[in-house]
C-alpha positions as CSV (number, residue, x, y, z in Angstrom):
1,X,-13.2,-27.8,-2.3
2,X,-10.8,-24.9,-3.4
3,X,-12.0,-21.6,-0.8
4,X,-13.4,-18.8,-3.1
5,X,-10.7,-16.0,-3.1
6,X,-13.4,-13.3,-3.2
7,X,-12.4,-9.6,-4.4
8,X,-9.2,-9.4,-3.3
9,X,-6.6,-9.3,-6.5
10,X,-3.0,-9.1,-6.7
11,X,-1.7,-5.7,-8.2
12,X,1.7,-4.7,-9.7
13,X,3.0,-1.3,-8.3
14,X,5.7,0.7,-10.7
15,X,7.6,4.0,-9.8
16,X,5.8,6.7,-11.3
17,X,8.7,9.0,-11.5
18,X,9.0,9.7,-15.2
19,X,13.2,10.5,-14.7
20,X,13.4,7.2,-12.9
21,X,13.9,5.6,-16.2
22,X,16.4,8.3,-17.6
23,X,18.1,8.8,-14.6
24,X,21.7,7.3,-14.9
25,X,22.2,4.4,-12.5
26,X,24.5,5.3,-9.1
27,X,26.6,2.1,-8.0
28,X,25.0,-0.9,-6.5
29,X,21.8,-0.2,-7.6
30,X,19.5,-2.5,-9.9
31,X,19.8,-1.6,-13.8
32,X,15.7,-2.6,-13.7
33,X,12.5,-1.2,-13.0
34,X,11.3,-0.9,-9.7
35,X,7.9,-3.2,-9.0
36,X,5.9,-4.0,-5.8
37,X,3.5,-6.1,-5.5
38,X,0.6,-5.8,-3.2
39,X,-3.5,-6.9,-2.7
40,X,-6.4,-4.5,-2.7
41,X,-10.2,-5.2,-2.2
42,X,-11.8,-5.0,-6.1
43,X,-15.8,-3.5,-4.5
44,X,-13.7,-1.0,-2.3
45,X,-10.9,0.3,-3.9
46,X,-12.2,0.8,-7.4
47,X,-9.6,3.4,-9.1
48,X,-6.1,2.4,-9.7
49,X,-3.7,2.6,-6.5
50,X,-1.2,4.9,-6.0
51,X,1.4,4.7,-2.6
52,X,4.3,6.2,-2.0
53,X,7.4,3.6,-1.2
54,X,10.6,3.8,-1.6
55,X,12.2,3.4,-5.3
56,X,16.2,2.2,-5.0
57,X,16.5,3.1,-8.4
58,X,16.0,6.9,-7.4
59,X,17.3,6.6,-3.8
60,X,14.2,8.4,-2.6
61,X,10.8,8.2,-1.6
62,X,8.1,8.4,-4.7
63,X,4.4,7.7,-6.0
64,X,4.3,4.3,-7.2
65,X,1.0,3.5,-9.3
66,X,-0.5,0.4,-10.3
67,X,-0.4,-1.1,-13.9
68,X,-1.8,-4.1,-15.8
């Protein structure tokens, strides 16, 4: 018998930097967008995620938030 997963989900992280996506590309960097994924507990972390990692697209540290 399969083991119940419980609440833990699988979540898609995206840079939340709105210039991210404008921003022209510097050399050697990806042309796409930047995703993470991660896991977070459904019963204790209700509200959409939000951590800072770093984005190669924008060579810098910034907010990445979850999406659908």
């Amino acid at each position: 018998m399969a083991k119940n997963k419980g609440s833990r989900i699988v979540i898609t992280l995206e840079c939340a930097d709105t210039d991210c996506r404008t921003r022209p590309l510097e050399t050697k960097r990806s042309a796409g967008y930047t995703r993470y994924t991660t896991t977070k507990n459904r019963r204790n972390t209700t509200n959409r995620l939000e951590i800072k990692k770093f984005c190669p697209r924008c060579n810098i540290h910034c907010t990445f938030k979850e999406i659908k």
